[in-house]
PANUKOL-802057 format. One record per residue: residue in three letters; x, y, z of N, C-alpha, C in turn; residue number from 1. Coordinates in nm, 3 decimals. Atoms other than C-alpha are relative to their C-alpha. Layout:
> res; n_px; n_py; n_pz; ca_px; ca_py; ca_pz; c_px; c_py; c_pz; n
> ALA; X; Y; Z; X; Y; Z; X; Y; Z; NUM
...
***
This chain:
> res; n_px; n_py; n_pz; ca_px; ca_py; ca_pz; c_px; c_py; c_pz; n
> UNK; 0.043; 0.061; -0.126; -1.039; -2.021; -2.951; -0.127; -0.084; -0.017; 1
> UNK; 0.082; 0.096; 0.056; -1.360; -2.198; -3.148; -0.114; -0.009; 0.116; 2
> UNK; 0.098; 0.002; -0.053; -1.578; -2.024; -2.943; -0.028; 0.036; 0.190; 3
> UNK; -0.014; 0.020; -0.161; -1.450; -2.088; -2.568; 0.096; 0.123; 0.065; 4
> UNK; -0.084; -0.138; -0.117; -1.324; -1.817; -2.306; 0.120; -0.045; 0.021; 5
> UNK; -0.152; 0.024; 0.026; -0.965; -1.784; -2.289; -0.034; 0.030; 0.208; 6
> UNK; -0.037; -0.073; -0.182; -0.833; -1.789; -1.885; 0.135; -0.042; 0.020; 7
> UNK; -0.135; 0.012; -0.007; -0.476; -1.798; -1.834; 0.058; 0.066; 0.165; 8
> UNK; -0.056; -0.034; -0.148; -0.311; -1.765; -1.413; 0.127; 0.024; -0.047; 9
> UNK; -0.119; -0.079; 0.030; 0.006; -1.554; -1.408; 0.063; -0.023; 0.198; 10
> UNK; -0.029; -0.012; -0.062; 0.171; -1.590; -1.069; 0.107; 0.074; 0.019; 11
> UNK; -0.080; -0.141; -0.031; 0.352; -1.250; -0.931; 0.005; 0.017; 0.098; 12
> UNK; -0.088; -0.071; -0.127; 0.571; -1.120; -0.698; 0.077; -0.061; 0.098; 13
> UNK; -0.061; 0.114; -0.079; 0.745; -1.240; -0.432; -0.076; -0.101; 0.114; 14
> UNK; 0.109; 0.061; -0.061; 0.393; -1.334; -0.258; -0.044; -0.108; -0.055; 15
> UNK; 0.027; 0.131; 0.083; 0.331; -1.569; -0.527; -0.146; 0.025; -0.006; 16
> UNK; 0.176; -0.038; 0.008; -0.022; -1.430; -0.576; -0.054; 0.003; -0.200; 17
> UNK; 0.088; 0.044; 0.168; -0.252; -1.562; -0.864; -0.083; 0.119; -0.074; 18
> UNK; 0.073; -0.114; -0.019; -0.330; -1.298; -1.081; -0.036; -0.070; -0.176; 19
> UNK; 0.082; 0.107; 0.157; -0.610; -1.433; -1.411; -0.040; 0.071; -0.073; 20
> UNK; 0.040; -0.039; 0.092; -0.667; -1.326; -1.714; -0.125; -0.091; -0.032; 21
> UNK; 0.155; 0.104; 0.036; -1.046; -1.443; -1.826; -0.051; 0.134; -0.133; 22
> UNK; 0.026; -0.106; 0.089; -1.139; -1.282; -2.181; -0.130; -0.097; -0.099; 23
> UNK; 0.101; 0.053; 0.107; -1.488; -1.362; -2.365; 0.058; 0.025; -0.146; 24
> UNK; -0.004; 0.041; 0.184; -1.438; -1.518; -2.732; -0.091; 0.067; -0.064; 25
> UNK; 0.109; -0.074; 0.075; -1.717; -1.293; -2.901; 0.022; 0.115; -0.008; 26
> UNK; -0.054; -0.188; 0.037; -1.610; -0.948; -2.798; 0.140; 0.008; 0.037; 27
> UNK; -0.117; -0.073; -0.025; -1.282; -0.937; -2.656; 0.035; 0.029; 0.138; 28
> UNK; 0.002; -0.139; -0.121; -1.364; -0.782; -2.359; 0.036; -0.107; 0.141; 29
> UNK; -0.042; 0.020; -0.129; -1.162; -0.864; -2.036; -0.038; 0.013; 0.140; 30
> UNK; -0.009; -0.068; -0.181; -1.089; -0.868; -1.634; 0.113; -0.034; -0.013; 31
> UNK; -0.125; 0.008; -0.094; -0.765; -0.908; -1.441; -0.048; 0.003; 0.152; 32
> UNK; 0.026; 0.050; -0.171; -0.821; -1.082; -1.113; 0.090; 0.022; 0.071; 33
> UNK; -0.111; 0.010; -0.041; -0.573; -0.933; -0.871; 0.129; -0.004; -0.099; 34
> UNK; -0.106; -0.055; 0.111; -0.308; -0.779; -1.107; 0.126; 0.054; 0.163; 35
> UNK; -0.085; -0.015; -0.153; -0.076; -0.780; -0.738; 0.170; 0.059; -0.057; 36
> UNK; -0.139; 0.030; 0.012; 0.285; -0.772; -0.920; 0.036; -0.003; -0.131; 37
> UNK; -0.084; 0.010; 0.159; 0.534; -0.750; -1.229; -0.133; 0.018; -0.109; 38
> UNK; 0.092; -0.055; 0.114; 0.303; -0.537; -1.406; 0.052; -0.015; -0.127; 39
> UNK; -0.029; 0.039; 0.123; 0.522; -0.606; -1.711; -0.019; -0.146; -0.059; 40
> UNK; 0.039; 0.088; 0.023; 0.467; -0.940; -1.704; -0.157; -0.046; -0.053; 41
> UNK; 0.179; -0.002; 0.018; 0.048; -0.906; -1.700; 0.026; 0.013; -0.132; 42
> UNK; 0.047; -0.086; 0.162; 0.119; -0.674; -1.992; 0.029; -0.109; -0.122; 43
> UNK; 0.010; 0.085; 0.094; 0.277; -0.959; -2.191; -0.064; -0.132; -0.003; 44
> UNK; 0.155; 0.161; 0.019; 0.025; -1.212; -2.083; -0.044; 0.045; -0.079; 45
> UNK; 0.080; -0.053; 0.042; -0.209; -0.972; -2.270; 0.061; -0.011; -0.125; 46
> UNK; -0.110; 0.000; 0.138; 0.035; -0.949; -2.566; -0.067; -0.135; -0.070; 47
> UNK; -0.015; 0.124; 0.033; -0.001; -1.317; -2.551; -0.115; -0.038; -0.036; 48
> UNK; 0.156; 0.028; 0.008; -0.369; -1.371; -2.521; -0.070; 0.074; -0.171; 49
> UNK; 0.041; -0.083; 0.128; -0.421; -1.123; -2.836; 0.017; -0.098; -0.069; 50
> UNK; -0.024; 0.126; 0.146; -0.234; -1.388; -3.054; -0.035; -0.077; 0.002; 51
> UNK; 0.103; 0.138; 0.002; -0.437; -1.667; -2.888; -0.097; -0.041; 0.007; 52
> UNK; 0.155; -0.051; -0.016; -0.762; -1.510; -2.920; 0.020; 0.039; -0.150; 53
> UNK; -0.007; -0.028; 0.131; -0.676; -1.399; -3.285; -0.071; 0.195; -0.023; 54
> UNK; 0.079; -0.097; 0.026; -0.871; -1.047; -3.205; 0.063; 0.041; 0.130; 55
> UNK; -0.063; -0.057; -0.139; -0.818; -0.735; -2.982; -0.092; -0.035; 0.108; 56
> UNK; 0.065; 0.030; -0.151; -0.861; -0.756; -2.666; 0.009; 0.088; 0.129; 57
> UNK; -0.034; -0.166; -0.104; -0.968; -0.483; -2.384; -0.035; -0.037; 0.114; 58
> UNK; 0.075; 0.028; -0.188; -0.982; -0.503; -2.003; -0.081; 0.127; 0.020; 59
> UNK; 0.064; -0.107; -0.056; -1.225; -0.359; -1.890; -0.024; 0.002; 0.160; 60
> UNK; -0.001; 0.028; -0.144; -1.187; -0.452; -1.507; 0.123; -0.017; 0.035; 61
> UNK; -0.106; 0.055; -0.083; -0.889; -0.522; -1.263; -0.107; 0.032; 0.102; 62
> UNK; 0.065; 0.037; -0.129; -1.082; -0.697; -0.999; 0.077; -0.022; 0.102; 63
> UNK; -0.088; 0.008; -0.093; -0.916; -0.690; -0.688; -0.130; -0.094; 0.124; 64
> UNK; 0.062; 0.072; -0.108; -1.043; -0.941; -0.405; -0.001; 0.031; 0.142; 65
> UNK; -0.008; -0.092; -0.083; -0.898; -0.734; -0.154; 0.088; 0.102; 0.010; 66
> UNK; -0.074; -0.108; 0.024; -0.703; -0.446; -0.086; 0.187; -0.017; 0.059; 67
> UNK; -0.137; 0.069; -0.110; -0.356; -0.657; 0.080; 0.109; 0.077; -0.128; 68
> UNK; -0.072; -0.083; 0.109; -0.026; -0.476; -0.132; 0.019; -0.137; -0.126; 69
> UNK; -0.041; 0.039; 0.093; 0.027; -0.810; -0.308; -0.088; -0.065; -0.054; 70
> UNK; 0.095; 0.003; 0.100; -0.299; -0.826; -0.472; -0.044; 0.107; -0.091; 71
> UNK; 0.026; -0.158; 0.082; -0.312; -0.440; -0.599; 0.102; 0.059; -0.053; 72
> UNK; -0.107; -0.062; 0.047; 0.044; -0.349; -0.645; 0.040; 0.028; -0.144; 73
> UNK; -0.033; -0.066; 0.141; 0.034; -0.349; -0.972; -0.165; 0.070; -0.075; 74
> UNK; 0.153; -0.038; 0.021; -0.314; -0.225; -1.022; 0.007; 0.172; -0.117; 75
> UNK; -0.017; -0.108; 0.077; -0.193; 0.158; -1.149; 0.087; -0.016; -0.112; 76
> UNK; -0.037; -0.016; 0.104; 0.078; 0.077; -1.383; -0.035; -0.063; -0.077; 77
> UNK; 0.029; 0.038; 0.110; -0.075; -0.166; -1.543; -0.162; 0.052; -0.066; 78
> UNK; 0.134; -0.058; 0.026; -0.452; 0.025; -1.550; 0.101; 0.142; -0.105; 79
> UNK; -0.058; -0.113; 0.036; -0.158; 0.344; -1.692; 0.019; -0.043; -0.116; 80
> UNK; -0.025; 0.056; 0.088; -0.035; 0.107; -1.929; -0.095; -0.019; -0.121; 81
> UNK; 0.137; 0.033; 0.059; -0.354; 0.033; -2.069; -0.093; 0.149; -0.055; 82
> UNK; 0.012; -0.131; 0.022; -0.416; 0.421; -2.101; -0.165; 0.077; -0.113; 83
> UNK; 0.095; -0.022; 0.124; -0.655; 0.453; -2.428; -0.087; -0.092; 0.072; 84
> UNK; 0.126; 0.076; -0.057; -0.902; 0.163; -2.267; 0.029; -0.030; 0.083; 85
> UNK; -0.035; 0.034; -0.153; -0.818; 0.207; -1.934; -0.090; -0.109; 0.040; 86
> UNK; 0.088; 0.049; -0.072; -0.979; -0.016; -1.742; -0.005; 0.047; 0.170; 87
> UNK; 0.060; -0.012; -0.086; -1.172; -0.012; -1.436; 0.047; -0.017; 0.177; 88
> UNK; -0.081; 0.084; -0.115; -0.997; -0.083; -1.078; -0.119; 0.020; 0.117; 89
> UNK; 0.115; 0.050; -0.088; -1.267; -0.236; -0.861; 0.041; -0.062; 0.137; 90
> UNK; -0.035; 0.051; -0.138; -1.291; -0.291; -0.517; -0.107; 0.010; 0.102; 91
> UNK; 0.116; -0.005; -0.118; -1.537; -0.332; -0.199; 0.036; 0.126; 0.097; 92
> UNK; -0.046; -0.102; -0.034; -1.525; 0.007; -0.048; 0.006; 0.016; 0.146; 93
> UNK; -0.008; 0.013; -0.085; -1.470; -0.147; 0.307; 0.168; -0.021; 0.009; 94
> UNK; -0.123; 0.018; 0.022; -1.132; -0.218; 0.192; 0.135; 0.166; -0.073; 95
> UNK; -0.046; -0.133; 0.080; -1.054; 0.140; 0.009; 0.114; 0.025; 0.086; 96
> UNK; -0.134; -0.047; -0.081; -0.844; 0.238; 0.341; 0.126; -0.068; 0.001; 97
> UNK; -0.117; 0.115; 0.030; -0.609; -0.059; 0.324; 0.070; 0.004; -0.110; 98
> UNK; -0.049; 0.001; 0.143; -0.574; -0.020; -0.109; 0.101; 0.114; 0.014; 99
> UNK; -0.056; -0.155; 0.025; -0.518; 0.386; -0.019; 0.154; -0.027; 0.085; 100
> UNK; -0.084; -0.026; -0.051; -0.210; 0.293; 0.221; 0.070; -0.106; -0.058; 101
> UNK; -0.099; 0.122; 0.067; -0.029; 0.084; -0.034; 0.136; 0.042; 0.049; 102
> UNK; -0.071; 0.012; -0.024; 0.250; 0.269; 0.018; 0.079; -0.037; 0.129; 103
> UNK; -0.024; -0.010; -0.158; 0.273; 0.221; 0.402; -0.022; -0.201; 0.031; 104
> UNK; -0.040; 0.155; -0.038; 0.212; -0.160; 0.345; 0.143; -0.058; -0.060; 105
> UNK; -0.073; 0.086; 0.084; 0.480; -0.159; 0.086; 0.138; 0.003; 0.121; 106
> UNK; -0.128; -0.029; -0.086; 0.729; 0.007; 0.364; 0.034; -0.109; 0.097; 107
> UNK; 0.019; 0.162; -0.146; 0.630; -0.305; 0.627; 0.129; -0.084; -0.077; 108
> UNK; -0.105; 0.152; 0.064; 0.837; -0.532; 0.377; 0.129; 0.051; -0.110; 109
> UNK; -0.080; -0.087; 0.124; 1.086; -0.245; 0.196; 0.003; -0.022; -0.179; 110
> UNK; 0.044; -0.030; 0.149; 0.897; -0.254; -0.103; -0.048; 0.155; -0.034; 111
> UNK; 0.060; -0.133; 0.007; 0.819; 0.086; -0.240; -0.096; -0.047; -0.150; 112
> UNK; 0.093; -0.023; 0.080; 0.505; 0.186; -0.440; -0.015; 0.173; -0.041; 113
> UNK; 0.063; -0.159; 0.036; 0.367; 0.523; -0.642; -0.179; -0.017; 0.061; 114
> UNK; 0.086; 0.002; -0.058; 0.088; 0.626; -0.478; -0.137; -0.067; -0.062; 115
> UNK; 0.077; 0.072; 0.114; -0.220; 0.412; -0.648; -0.079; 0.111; -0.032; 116
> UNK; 0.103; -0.068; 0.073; -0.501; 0.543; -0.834; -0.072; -0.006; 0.064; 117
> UNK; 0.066; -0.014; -0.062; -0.833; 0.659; -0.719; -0.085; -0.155; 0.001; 118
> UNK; 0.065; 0.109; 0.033; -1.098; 0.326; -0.687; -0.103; 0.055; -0.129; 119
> UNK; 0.063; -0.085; 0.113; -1.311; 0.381; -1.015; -0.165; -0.058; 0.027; 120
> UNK; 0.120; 0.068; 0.007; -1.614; 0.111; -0.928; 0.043; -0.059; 0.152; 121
> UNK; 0.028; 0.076; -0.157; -1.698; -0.009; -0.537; -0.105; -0.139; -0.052; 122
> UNK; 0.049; 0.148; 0.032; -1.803; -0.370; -0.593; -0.102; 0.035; 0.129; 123
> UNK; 0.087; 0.036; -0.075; -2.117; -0.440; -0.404; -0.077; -0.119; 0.000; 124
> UNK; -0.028; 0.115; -0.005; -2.222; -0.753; -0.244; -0.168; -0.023; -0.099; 125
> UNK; 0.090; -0.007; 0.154; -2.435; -0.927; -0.519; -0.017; 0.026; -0.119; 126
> UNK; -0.040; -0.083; 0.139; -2.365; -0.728; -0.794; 0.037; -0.106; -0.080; 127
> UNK; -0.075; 0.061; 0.141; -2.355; -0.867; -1.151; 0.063; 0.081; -0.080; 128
> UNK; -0.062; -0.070; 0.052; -2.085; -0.789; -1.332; 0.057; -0.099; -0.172; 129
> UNK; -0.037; 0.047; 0.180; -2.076; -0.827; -1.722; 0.131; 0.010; -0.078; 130
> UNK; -0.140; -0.048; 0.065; -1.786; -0.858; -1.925; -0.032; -0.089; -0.132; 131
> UNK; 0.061; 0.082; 0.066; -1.892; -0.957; -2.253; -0.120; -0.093; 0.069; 132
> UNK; 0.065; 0.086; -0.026; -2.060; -1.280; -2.238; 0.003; -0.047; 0.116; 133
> UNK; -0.091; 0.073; -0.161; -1.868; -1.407; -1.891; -0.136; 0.072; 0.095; 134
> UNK; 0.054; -0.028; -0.093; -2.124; -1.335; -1.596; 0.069; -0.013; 0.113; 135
> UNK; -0.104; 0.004; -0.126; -1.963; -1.275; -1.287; -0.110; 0.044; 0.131; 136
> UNK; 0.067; -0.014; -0.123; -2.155; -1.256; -0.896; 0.112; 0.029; 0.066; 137
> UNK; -0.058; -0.046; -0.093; -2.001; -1.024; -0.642; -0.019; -0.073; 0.167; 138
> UNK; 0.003; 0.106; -0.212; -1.971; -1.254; -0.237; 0.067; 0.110; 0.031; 139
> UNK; -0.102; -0.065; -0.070; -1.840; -1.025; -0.019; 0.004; -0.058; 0.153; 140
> UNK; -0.034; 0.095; -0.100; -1.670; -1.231; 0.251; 0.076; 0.049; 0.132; 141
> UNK; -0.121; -0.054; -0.104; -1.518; -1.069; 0.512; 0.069; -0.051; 0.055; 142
> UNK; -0.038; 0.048; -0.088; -1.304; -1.148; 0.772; 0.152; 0.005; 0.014; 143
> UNK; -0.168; -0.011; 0.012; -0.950; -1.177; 0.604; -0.004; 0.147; -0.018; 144
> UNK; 0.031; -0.145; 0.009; -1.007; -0.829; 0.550; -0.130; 0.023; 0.001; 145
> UNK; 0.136; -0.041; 0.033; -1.327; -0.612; 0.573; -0.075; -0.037; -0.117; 146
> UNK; 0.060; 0.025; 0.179; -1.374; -0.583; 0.162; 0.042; -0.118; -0.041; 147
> UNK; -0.038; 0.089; 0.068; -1.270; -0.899; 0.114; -0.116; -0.058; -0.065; 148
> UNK; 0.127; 0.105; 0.094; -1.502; -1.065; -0.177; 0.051; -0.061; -0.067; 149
> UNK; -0.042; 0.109; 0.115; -1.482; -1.358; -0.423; -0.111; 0.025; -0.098; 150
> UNK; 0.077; -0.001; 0.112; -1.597; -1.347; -0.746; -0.068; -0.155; -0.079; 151
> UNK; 0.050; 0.093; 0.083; -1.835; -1.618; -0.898; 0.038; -0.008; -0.145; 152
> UNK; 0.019; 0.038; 0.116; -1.803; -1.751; -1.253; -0.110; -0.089; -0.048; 153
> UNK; 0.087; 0.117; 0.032; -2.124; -1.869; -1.388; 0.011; -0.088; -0.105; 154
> UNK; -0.072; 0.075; 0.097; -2.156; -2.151; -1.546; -0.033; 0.040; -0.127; 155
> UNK; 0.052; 0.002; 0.132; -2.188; -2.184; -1.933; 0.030; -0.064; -0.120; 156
> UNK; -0.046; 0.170; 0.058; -2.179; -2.506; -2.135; 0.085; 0.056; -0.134; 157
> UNK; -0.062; -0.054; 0.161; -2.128; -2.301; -2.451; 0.132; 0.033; -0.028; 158
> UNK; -0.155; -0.049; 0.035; -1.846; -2.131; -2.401; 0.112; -0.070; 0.114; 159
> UNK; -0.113; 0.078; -0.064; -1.691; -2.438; -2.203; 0.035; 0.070; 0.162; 160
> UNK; -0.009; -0.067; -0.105; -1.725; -2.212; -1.849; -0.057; -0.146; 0.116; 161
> UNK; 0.078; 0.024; -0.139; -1.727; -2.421; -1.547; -0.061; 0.064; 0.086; 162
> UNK; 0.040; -0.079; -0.092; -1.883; -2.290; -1.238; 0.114; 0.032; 0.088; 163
> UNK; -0.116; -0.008; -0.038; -1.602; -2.116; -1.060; 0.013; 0.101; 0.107; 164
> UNK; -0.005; -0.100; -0.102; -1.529; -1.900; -0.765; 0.162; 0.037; 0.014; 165
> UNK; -0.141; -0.067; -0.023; -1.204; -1.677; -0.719; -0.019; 0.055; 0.115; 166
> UNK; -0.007; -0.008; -0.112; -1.142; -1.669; -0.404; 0.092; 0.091; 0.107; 167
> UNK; -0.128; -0.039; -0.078; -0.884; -1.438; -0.287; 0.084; -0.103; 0.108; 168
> UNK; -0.025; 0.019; -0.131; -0.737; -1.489; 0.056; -0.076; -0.034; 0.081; 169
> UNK; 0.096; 0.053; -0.096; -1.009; -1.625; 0.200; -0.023; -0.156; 0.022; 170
> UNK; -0.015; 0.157; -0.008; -1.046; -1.995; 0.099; 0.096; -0.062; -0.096; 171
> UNK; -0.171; 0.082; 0.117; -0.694; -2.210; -0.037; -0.064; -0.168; 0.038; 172
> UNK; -0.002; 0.165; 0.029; -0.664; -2.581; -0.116; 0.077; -0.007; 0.166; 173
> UNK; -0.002; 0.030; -0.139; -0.659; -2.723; 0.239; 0.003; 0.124; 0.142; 174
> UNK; -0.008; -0.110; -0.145; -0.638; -2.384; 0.450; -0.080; 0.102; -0.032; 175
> UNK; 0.095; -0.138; -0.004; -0.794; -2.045; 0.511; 0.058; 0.103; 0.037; 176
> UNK; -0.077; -0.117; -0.010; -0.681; -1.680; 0.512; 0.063; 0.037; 0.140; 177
> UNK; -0.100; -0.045; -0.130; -0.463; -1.509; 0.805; -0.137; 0.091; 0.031; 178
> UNK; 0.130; -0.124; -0.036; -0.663; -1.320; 1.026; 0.098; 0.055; 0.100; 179
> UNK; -0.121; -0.035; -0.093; -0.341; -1.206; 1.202; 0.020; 0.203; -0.078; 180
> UNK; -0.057; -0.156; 0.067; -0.330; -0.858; 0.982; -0.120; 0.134; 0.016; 181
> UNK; 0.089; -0.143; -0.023; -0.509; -0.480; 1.005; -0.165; -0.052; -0.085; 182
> UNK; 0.147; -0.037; 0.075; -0.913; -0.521; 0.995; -0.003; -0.146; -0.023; 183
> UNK; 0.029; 0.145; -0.050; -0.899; -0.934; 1.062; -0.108; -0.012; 0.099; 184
> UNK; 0.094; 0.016; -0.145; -1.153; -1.078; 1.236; -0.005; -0.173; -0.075; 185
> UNK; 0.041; 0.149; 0.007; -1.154; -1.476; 1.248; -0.106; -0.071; 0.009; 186
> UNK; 0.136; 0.035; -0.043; -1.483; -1.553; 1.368; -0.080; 0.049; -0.117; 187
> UNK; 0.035; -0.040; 0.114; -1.607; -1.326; 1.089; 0.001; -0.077; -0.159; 188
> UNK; -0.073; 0.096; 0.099; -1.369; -1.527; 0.837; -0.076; -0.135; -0.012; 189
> UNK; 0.081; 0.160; 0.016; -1.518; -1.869; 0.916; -0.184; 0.026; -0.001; 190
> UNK; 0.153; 0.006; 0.057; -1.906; -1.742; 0.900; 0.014; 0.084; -0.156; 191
> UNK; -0.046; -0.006; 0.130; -1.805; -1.610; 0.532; -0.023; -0.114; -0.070; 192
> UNK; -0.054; 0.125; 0.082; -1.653; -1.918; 0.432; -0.146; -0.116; 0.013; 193
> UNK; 0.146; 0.086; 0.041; -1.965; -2.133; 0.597; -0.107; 0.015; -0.060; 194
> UNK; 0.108; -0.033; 0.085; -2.211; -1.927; 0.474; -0.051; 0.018; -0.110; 195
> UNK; -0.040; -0.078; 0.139; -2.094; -1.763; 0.174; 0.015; -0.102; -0.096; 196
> UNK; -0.080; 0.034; 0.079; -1.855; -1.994; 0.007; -0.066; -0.165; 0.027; 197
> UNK; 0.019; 0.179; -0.023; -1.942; -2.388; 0.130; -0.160; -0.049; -0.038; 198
> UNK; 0.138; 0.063; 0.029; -2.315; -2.333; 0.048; 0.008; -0.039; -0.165; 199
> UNK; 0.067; 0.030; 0.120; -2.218; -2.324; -0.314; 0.027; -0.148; -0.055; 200
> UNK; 0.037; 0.088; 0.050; -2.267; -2.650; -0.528; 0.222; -0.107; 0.029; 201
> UNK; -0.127; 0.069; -0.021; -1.972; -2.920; -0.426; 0.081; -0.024; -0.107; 202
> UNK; -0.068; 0.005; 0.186; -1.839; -2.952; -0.827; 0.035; 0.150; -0.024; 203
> UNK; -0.065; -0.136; -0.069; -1.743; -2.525; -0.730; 0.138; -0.010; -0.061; 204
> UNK; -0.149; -0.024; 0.021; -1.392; -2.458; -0.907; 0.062; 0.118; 0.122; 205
> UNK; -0.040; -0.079; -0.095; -1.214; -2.301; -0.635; 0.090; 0.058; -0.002; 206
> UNK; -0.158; -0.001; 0.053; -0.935; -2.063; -0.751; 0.028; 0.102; 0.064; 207
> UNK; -0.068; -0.126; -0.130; -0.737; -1.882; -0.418; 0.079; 0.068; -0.096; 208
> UNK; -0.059; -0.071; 0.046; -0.571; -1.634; -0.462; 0.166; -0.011; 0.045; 209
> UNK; -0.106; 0.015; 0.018; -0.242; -1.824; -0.373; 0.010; -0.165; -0.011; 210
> UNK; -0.042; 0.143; 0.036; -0.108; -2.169; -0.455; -0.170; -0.068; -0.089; 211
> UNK; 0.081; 0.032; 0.135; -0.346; -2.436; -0.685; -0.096; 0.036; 0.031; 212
> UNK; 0.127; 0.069; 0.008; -0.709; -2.507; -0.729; -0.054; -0.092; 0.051; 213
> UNK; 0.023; 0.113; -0.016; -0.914; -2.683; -0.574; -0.175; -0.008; 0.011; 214
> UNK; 0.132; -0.036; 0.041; -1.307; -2.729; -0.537; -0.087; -0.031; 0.161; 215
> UNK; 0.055; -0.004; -0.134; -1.589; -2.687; -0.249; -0.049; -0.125; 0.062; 216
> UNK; 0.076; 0.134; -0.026; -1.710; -3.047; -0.224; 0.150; -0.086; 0.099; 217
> UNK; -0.077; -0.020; -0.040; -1.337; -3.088; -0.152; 0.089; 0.053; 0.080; 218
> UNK; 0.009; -0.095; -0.132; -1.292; -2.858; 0.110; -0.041; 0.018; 0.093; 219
> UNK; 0.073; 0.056; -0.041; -1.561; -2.942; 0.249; 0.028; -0.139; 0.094; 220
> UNK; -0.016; 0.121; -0.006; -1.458; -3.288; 0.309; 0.124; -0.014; 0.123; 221
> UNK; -0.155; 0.021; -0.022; -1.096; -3.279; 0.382; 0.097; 0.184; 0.047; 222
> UNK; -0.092; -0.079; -0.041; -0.990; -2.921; 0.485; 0.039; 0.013; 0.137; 223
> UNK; 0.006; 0.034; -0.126; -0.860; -2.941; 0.834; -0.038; 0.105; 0.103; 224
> UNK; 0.064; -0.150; -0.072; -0.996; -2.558; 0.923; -0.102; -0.024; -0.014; 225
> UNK; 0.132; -0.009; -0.004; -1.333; -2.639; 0.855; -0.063; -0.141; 0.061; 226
> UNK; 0.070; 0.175; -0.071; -1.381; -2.998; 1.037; -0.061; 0.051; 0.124; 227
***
């Protein structure tokens, strides 16, 4: 990789939810952004990333942005999978009640789930979170849900890191999260997004947690929820 962070988007399930592999070139050491779906699939991203990283490689996080079923659903088998270096399943512990009734969201849409795992780390707002070299800033945004947060990526010329924000369900290329579901609040949602998310720098990689990329200067500009 000659140095530069590997990041590879996997899109899963039938939600179509973005779930990212981001692994520092120096140690190895992982996250999983929203691991929502076809936990076998993650597993052979990871497969994949080993041979294109040349070295092992360990998660040590599954960051979850919020607790909705098709951002966590796969959160236990693939944290089971992973067994010897488990990793971590993180979450804002305003959201814990929502993660804990996976199976009762999966029944809404006759999906079934095994009951998940306990949360291992409560993200808190601010919080830096190390992974290797990668620096990561905890936002916690509410509105589409209580725990809903986005994770920063700082920048870092070296290892080719733009500045980047993962955004769950909260801010997409031209729109903004539902506030139609359990523990919504809209009004909430849009002082988030103005406060939180639009103050940061307009050159902002902006990566929802469904459909592309896009950035805050751009969103800003042209999204038709925030005019």
């Amino acid at each position: 990789m000659s140095g530069k962070y590997f990041e590879q988007n996997l899109v899963v399930g039938p939600f179509q939810c973005n779930c990212r592999l981001l692994i520092c070139p120096r140690t190895g050491e992982a996250l999983l952004v929203d691991p929502g779906d076809d936990a076998e699939r993650i597993l052979q991203m990871l497969d994949h990333a080993k041979t294109a990283t040349n070295k092992p490689v360990r998660v040590r996080y599954l960051l979850q942005t919020h607790g909705h079923l098709d951002h966590v659903g796969a959160a236990r088998p693939v944290k089971h999978a992973l067994k010897a270096n488990a990793p971590q399943i993180a979450l804002h512990r305003a959201d814990e009640p929502l993660y804990l009734a996976l199976k009762q969201q999966g029944a809404l849409f006759g999906m079934e789930y095994e009951e998940p795992f306990p949360i291992d780390h409560y993200l808190e707002d601010g919080e830096d979170l190390r992974v290797g070299d990668l620096r990561f800033s905890v936002i916690h945004t509410p509105g589409h849900s209580p725990g809903s947060v986005c994770f920063r990526l700082h920048e870092d010329s070296k290892l080719g890191i733009a500045e980047s924000l993962f955004s769950g369900d909260t801010l997409f290329q031209g729109s903004v999260g539902r506030t139609d579901l359990w523990g919504a609040d809209g009004d909430q949602m849009f002082r988030s997004i103005r406060e939180r998310i639009l103050t940061l720098d307009d050159d902002t990689r902006v990566c929802p947690g469904h459909g592309p990329e896009t950035r805050i200067g751009i969103e800003k500009r042209s999204n038709p929820f925030l005019q």
